[in-house]
N, C-alpha and C positions, 0 to 999 in steps of 0.2 A: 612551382612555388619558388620566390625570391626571396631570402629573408638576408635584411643590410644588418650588419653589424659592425661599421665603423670603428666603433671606440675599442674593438680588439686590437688594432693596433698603436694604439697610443701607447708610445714607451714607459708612462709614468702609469701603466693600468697595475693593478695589485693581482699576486697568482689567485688571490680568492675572486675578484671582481673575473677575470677569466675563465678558472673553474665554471664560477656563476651562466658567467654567457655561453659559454659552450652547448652547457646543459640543456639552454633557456633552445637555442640552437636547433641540438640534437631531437629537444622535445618540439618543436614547432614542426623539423622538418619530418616526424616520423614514418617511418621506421630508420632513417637517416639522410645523410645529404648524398648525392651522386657525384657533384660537383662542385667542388669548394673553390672562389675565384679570388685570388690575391690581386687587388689593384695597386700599383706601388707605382711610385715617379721614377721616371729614368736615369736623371741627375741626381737625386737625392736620397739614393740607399746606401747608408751606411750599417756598416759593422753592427752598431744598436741595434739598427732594423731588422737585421738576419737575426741576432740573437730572438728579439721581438716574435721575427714572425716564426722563427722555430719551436722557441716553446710555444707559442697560441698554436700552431700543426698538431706539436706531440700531445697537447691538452687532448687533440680529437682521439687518435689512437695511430699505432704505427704503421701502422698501410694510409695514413691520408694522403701519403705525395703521390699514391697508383691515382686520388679522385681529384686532386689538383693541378691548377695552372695558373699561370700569371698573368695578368691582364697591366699592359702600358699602355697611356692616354697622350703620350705627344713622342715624336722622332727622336729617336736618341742623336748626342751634338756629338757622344764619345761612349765607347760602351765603358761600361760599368762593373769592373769585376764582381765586387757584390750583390749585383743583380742576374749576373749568369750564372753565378752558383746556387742562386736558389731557384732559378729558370729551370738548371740539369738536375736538382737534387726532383723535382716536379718532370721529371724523365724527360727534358725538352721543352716542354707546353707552356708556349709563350703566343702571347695576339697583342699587337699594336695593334688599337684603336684609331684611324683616322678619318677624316672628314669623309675620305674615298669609303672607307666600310660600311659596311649593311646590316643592321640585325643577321639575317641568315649568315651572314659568313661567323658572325660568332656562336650562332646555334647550332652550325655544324661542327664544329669545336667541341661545344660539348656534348654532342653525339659523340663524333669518335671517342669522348671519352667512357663515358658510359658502355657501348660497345664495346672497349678493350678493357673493360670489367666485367662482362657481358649481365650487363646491367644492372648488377649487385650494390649495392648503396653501400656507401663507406658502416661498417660496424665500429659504432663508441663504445667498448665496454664499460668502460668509468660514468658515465653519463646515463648508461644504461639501467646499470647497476642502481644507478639514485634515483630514477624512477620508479625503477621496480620498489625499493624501499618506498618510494611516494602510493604505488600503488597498491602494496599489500598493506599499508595504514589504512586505506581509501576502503579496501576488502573488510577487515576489522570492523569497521564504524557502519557499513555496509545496511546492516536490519534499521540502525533507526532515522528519526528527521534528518536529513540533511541540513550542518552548520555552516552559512557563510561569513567569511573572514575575508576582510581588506584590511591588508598591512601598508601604512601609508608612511610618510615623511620625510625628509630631504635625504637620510642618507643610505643611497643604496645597499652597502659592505652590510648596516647594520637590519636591514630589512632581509637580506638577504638568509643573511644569520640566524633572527629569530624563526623564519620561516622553515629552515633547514631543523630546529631543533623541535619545533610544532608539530612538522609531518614526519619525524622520526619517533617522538616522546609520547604524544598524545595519544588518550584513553578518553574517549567521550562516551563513556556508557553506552555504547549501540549506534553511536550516528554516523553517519558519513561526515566527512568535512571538505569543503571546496577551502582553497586558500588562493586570494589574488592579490599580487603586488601592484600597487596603485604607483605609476612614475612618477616622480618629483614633477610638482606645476610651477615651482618655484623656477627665475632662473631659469627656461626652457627656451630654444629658439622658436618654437609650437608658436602660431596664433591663438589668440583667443581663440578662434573657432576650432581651432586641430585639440584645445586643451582641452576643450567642453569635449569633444566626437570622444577625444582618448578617453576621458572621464565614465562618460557617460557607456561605454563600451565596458570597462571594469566593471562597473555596475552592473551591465547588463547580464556580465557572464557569471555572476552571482543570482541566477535565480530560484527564487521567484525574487529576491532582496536580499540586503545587507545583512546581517545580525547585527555584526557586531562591527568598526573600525578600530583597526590598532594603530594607535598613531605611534611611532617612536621615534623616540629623545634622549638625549644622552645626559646622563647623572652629573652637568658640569653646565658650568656658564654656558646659556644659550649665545651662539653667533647668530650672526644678523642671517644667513641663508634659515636656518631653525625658524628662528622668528618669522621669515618670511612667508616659509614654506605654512609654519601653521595659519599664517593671516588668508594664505591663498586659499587653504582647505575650508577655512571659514566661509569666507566671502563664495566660493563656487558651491560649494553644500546645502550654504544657506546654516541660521542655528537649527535646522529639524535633524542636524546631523548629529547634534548634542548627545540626544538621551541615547544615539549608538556608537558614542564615542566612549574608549578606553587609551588612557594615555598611559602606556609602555616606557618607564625610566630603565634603560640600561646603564647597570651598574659595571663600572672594570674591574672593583674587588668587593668581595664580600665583608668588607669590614668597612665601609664606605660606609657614613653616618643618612639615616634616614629623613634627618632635614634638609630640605628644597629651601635652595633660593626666591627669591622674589617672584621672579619674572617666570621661573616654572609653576608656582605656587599659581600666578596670573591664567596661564593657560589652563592646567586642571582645572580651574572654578571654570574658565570662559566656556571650557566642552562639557561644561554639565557633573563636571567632581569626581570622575573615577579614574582612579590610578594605581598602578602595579610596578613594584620595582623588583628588574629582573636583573640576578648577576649572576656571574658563571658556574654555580654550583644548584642555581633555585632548577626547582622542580617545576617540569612544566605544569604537572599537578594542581599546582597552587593556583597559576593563571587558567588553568581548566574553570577551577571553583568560583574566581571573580567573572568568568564568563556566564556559568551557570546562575549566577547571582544575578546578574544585568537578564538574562532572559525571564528569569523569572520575575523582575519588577518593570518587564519592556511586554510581560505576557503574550513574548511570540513575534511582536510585534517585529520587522522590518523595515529598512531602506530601501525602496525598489525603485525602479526607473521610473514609475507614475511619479515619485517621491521627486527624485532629483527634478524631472518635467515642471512637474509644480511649480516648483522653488524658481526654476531659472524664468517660467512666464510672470510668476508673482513678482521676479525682477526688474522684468522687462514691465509689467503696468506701470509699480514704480516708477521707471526710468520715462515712461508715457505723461503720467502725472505731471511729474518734476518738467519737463518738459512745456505741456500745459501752462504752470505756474509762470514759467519764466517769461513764453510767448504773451500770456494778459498783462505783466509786469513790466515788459518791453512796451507792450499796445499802452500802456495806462500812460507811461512814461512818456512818452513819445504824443499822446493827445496833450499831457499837462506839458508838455515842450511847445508845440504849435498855440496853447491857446496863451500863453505868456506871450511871445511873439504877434499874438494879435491884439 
């Protein structure tokens, strides 16, 4: 298994956004990684960049440099000190990729490295740790229905956040709970089609369906990405996503006045009216109870992938129709053109 994580190292990433991805990581590759590959440019590591990629290393745990190596993508013009010290601190393990190389020559790379672990996969204890916390919630809730939960909206830090406080705090009388982060659709380099498969993949892994969506927003003038992002959720949903929408205001202080602006006031009503405002002392409790409430006036009901199916062919007739309309409208126009002309 491959799993790309690019934006670990972009300098301007936040320790929480990294914590985050680690995890995201650790949990995808389990029971760990074997082989961590830092891709870096030849000419272009600086000092940032070591600071960069040594804390994103120590994030994993402190033997990662035994399961790491560096990967360069073009000839060096001049070596780079910068780049040999984090080559040696990675005990050597360095691979220029060039046009001449082969797959196998790099998969024996990571062979010897794994055998001079004798195959032991790097151990995260920090990452590890927050699973297990994920997973003895998961044990608790265990006897009853299984709740799903998609936490949706442009900003990752803050999805990230309520979700960490959800599968630490939460008490659902007897259920299991699945929780999945939906990626921002907003703003994506994703095709329509990669946005729909992602989409539609979040959903799928919430079965049988949805319960509930948590959209979250920040207790402050929406920017145009917010705005965006909710118009996107709209429009790919479809409104059937309404009666299982919950919009999530995150508050920065608890003495932040409980009247919404305008344009937040606009969305609440657009997904159907319900909202919860979460600030750093609220109980997750609370949003348990406005959950409990939506299921009992949704009676059970879910989003499922039939749901989202639906939606996107009722789109597509639409999009058939309108099409339709315009080809008779063009035909009608185009005869009352010729018969003027005659």
């Amino acid at each position: 298994m491959v799993i790309n994580s690019p934006q670990l190292l972009q300098t301007n990433i936040s320790d929480h956004q990294i914590t985050q991805t680690v995890r995201e990581c650790v949990s995808l590759s389990d029971p760990g990684p074997h082989v961590i590959v830092l891709l870096l440019k030849h000419d272009q590591c600086s000092a940032e960049d070591q600071e960069c990629v040594e804390k994103v290393l120590d994030s994993f745990s402190e033997r990662v440099y035994q399961h790491t190596m560096v990967l360069t993508t073009q000839e060096p013009t001049e070596t780079n000190d910068i780049l040999q010290k984090i080559i040696q601190k990675c005990f050597n393990r360095h691979f220029s990729l060039q046009r001449s190389s082969s797959p196998n020559d790099l998969l024996r790379v990571f062979e010897d490295i794994v055998k001079m672990n004798d195959g032991r996969h790097l151990d995260c204890p920090e990452a590890s740790q927050y699973f297990s916390m994920e997973q003895q919630a998961t044990e608790r809730l265990s006897e009853g229905v299984k709740l799903n939960l998609v936490v949706c909206g442009s900003d990752r830090t803050l999805k990230s956040s309520i979700s960490e406080q959800i599968l630490r705090d939460v008490d659902l009388h007897g259920r299991q709970i699945s929780l999945v982060n939906l990626p921002a659709l907003f703003n994506t380099r994703l095709s329509e089609e990669e946005v729909m498969h992602q989409t539609l993949h979040c959903v799928s892994l919430c079965d049988p369906g949805v319960h509930v969506f948590l959209l979250i927003i920040p207790d402050a003038p929406l920017n145009n990405e917010d705005k965006a992002e909710t118009e996107e959720i709209q429009r790919i949903f479809s409104s059937r996503i309404n009666k299982h929408m919950m919009i999530l205001i995150m508050q920065s202080s608890e003495h932040q006045t409980a009247e919404l602006d305008k344009e937040t006031q606009s969305i609440i009503e657009r997904f159907g009216g319900r909202r919860h405002l979460f600030g750093p002392n609220t109980q997750v409790s609370t949003l348990v109870e406005n959950i409990k409430k939506m299921l009992e006036e949704n009676r059970g009901e879910f989003f499922s992938t039939e749901t989202f199916l639906e939606a996107q062919m009722k789109k597509l007739m639409k999009y058939e129709e309108m099409k339709k309309k315009m080809y008779s409208l063009e035909t009608h126009l185009l005869t009352q053109g010729n018969e003027q002309k005659i």
